[in-house]
N, CA, C and O atoms as CSV, one atom per row, in Angstrom:
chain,resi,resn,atom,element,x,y,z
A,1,UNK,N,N,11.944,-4.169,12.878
A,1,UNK,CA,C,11.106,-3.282,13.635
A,1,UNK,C,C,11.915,-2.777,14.827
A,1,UNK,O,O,12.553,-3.539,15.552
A,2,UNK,N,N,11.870,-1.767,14.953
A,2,UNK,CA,C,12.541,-1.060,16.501
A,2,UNK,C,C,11.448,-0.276,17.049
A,2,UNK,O,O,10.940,0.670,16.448
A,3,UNK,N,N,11.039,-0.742,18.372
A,3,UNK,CA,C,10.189,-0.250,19.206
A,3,UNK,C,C,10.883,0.820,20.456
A,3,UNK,O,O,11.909,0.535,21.073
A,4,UNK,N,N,10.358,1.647,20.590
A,4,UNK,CA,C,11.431,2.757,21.571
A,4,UNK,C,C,9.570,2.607,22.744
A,4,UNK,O,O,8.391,2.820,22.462
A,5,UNK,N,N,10.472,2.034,24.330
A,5,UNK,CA,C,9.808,2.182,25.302
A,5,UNK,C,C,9.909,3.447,25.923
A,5,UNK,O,O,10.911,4.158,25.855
A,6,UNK,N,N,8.898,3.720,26.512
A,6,UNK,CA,C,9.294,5.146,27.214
A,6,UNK,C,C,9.537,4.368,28.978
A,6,UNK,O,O,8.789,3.447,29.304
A,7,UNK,N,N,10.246,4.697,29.616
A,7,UNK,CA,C,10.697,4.387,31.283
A,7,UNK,C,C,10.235,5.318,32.113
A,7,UNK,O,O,11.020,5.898,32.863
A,8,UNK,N,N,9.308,5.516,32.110
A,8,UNK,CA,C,8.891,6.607,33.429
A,8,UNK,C,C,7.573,5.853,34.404
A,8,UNK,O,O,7.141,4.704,34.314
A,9,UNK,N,N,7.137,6.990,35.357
A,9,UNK,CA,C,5.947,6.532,35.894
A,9,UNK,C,C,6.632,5.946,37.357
A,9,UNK,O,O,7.590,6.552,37.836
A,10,UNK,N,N,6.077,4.730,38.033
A,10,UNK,CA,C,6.702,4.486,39.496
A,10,UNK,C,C,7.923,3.740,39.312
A,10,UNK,O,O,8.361,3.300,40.375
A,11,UNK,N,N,8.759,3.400,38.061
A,11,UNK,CA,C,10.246,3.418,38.396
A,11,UNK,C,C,10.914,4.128,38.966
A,11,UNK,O,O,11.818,3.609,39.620
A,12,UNK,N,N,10.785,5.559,38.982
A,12,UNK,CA,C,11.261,6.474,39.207
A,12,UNK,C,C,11.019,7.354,40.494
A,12,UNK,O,O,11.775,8.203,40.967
A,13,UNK,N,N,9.959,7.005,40.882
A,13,UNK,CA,C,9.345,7.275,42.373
A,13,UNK,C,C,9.215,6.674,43.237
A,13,UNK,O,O,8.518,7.009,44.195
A,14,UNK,N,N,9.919,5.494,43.135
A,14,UNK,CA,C,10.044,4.786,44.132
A,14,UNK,C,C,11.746,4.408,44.619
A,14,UNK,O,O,12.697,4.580,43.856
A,15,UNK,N,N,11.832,4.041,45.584
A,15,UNK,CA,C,13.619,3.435,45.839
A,15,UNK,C,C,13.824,2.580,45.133
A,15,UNK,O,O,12.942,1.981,44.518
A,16,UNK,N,N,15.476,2.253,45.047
A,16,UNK,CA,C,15.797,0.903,44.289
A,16,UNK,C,C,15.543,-0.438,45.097
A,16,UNK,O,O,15.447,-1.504,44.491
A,17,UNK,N,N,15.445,-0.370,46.358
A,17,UNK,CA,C,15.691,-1.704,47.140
A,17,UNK,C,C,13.804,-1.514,47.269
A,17,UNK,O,O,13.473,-1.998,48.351
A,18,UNK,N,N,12.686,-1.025,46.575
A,18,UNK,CA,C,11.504,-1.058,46.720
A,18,UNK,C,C,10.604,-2.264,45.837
A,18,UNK,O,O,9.539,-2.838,46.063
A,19,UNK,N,N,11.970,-2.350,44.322
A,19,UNK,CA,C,11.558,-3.336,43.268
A,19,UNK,C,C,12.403,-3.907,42.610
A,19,UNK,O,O,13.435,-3.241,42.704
A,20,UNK,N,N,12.600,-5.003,41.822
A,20,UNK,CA,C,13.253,-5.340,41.302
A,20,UNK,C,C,14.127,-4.947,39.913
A,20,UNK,O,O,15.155,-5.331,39.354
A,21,UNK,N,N,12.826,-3.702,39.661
A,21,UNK,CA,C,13.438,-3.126,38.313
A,21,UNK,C,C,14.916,-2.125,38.495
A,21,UNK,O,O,15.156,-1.355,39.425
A,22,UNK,N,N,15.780,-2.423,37.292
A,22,UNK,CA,C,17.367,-2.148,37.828
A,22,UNK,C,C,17.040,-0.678,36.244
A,22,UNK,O,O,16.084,-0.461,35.500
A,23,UNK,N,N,18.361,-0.065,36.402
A,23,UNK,CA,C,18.205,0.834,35.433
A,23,UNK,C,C,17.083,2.105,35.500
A,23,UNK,O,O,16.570,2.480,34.445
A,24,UNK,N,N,16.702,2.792,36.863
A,24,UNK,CA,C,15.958,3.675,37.618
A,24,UNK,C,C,16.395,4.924,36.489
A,24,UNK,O,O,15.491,5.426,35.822
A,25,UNK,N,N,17.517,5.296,36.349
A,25,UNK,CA,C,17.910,6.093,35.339
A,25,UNK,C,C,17.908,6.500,34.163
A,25,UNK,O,O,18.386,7.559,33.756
A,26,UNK,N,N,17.152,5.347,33.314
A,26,UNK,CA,C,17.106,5.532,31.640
A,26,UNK,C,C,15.692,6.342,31.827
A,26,UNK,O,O,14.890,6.450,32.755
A,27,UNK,N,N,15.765,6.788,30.675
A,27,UNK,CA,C,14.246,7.037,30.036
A,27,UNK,C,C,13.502,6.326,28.684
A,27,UNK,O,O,12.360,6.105,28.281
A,28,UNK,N,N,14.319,6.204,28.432
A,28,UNK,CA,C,13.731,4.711,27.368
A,28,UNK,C,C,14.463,3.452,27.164
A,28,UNK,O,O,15.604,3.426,27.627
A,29,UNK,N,N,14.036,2.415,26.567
A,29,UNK,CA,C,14.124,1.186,26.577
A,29,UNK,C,C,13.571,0.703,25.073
A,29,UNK,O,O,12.370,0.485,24.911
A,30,UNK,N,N,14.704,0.525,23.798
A,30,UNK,CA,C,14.782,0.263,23.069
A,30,UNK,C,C,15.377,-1.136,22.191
A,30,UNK,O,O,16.473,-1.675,22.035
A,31,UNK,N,N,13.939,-1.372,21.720
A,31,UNK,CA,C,14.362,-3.166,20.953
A,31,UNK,C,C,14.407,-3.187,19.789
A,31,UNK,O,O,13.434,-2.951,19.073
A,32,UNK,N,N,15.402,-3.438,19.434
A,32,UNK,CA,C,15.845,-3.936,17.832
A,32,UNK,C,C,14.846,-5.310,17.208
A,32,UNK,O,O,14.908,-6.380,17.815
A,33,UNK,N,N,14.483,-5.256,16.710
A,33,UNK,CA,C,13.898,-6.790,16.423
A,33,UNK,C,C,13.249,-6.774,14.583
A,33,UNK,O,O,12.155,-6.684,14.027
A,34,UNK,N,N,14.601,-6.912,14.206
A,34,UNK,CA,C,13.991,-7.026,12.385
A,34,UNK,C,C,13.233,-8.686,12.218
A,34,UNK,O,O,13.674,-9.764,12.617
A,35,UNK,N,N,12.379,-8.482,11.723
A,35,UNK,CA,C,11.619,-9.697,10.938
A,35,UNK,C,C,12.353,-9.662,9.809
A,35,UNK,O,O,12.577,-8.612,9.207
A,36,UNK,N,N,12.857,-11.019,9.376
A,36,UNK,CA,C,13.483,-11.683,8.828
A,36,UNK,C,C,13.495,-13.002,8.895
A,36,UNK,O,O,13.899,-13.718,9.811
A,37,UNK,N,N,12.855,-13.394,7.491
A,37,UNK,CA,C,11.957,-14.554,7.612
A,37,UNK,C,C,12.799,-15.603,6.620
A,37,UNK,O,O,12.705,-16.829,6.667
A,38,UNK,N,N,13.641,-14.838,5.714
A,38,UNK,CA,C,14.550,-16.401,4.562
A,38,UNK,C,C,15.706,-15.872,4.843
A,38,UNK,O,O,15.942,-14.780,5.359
A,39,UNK,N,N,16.738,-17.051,4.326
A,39,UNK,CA,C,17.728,-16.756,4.868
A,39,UNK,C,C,18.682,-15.164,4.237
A,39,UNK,O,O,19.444,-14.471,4.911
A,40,UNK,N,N,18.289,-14.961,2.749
A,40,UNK,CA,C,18.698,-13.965,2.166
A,40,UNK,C,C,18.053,-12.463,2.678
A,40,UNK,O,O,18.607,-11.382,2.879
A,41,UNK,N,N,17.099,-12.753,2.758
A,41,UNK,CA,C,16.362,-11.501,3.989
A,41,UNK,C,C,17.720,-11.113,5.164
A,41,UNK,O,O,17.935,-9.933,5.442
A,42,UNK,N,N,18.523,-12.183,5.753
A,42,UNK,CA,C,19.194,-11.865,6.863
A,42,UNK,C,C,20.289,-12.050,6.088
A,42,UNK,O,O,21.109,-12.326,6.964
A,43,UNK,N,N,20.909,-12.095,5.020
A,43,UNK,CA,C,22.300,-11.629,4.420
A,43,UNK,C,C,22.145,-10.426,4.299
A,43,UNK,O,O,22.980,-9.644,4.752
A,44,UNK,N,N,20.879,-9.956,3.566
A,44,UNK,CA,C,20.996,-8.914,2.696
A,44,UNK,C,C,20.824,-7.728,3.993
A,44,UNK,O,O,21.620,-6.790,3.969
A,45,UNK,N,N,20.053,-7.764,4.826
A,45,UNK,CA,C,20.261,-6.652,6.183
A,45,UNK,C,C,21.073,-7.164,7.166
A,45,UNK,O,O,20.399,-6.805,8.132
A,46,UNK,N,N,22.050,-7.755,7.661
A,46,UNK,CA,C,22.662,-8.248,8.289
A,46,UNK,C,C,23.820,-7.293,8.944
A,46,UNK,O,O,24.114,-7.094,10.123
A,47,UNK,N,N,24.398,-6.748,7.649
A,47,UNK,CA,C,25.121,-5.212,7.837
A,47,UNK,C,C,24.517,-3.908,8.606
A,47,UNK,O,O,25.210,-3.193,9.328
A,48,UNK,N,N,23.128,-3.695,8.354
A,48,UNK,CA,C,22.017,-2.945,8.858
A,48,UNK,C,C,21.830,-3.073,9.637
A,48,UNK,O,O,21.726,-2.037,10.293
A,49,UNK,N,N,21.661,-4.021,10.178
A,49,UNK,CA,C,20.969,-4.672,12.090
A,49,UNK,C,C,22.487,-4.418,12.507
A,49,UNK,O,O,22.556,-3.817,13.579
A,50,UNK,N,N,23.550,-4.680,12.014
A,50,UNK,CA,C,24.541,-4.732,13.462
A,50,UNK,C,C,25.207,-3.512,13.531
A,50,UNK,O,O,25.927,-3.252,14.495
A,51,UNK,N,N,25.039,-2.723,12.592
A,51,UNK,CA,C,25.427,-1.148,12.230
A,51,UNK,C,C,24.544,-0.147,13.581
A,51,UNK,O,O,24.816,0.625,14.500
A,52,UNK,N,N,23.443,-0.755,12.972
A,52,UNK,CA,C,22.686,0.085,14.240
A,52,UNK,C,C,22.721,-0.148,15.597
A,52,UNK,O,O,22.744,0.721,16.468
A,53,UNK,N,N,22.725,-1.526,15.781
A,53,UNK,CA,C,23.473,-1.961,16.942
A,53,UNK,C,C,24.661,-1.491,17.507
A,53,UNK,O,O,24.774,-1.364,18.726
A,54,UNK,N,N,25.541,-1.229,16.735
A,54,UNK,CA,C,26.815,-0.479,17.238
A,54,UNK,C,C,26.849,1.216,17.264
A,54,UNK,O,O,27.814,1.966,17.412
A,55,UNK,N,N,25.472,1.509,17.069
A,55,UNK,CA,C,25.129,2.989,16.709
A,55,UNK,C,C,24.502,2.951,18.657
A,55,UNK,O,O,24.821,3.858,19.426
A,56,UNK,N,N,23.913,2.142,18.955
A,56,UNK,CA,C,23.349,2.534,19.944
A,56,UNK,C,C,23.729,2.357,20.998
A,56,UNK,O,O,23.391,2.845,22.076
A,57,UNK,N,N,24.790,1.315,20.610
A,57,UNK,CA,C,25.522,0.868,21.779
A,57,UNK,C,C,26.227,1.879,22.753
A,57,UNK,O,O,26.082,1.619,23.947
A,58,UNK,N,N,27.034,3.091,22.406
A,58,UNK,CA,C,27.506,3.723,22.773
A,58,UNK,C,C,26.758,4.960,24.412
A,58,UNK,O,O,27.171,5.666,25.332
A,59,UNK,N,N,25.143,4.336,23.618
A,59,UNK,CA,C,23.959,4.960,24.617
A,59,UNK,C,C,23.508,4.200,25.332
A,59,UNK,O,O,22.659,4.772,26.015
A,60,UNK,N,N,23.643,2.610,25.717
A,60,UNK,CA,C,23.075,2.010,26.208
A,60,UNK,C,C,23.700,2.067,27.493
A,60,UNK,O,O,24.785,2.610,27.701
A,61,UNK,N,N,22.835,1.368,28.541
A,61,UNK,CA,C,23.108,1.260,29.946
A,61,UNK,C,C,24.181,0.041,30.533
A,61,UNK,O,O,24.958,-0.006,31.487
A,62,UNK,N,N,23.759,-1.011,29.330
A,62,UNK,CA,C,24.396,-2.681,29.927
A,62,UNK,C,C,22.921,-3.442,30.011
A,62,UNK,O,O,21.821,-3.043,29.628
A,63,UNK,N,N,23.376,-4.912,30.770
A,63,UNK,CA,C,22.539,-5.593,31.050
A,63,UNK,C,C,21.783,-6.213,30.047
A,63,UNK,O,O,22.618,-6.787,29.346
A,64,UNK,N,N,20.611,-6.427,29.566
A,64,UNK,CA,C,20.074,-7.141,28.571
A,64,UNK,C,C,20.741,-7.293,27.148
A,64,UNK,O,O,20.642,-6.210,26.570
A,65,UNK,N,N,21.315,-8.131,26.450
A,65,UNK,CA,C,21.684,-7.748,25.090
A,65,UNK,C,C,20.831,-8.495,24.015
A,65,UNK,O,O,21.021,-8.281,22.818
């Protein structure tokens, strides 16, 4: 499952030293998270999850991995 957050609203209207939230600049916030429940489930997409992972990487900010 990949969920795409949207980042707007009072991140963005407020200062950085106002909250703790870091990354004032993105506009979304995207999680990879395949369900994968036997172990052949995670052979058989294993290539898939880290493909895309390295697809997005290039867009990401840092910080959480």
């Amino acid at each position: 499952m990949t969920v795409v957050f949207p980042l707007d609203g009072a991140c963005h209207r407020v200062a950085p030293e106002d909250t703790a939230f870091s990354h004032r600049d993105t506009d979304y916030a995207i999680a990879l998270s395949p369900t994968l429940t036997t172990r052949e489930d995670c052979e058989t997409h294993q290539g898939w999850v880290r493909a895309f992972h390295r697809a997005l990487e290039p867009h990401a900010v840092g910080g959480a991995t």
